[in-house]
C-alpha positions in Angstrom: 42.3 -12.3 -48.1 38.7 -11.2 -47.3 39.7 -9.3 -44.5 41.6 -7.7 -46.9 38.8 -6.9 -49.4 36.4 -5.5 -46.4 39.1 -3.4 -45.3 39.6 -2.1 -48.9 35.4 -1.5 -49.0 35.4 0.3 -46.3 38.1 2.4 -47.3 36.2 3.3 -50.4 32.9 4.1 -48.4 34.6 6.2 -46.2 36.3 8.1 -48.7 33.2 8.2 -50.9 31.4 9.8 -47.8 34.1 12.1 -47.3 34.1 12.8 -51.2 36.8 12.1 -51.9 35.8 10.3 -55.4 39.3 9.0 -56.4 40.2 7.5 -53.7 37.1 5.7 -53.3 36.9 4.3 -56.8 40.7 3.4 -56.2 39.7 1.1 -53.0 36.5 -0.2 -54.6 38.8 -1.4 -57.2 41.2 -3.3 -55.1 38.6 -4.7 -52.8 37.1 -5.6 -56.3 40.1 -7.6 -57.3 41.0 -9.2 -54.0 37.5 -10.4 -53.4 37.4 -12.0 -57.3 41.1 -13.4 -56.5 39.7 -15.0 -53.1 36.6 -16.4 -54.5 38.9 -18.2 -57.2 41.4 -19.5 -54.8 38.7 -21.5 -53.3 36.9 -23.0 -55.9 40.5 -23.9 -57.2 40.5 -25.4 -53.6 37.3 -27.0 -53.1 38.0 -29.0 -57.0 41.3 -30.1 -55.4 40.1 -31.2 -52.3 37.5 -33.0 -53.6 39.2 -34.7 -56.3 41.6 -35.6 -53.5 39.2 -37.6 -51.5 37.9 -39.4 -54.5 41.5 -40.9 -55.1 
């Protein structure tokens, strides 16, 4: 899912660079959301595991 959210970056600098300014904030958006969504997904993960060992 990172891969995902550098791809989506570098979309948007490319695009910014390029000027084209919708299409940048567009990508920087999405690789905004999938990097907040992946950062969730493993602290959700690293509770679970955790709490899995303890038990």
């Amino acid at each position: 899912m990172l891969y995902w959210a550098a791809v989506f970056l570098v979309i948007a600098l490319v695009a910014g660079l390029i000027g084209f300014g919708g299409i940048a904030a567009a990508s920087f958006g999405f690789a905004k959301i999938i990097f907040i969504v992946a950062v969730v997904l493993f602290l959700v993960s690293a509770v679970f595991g955790m709490s899995r060992r303890q038990s």
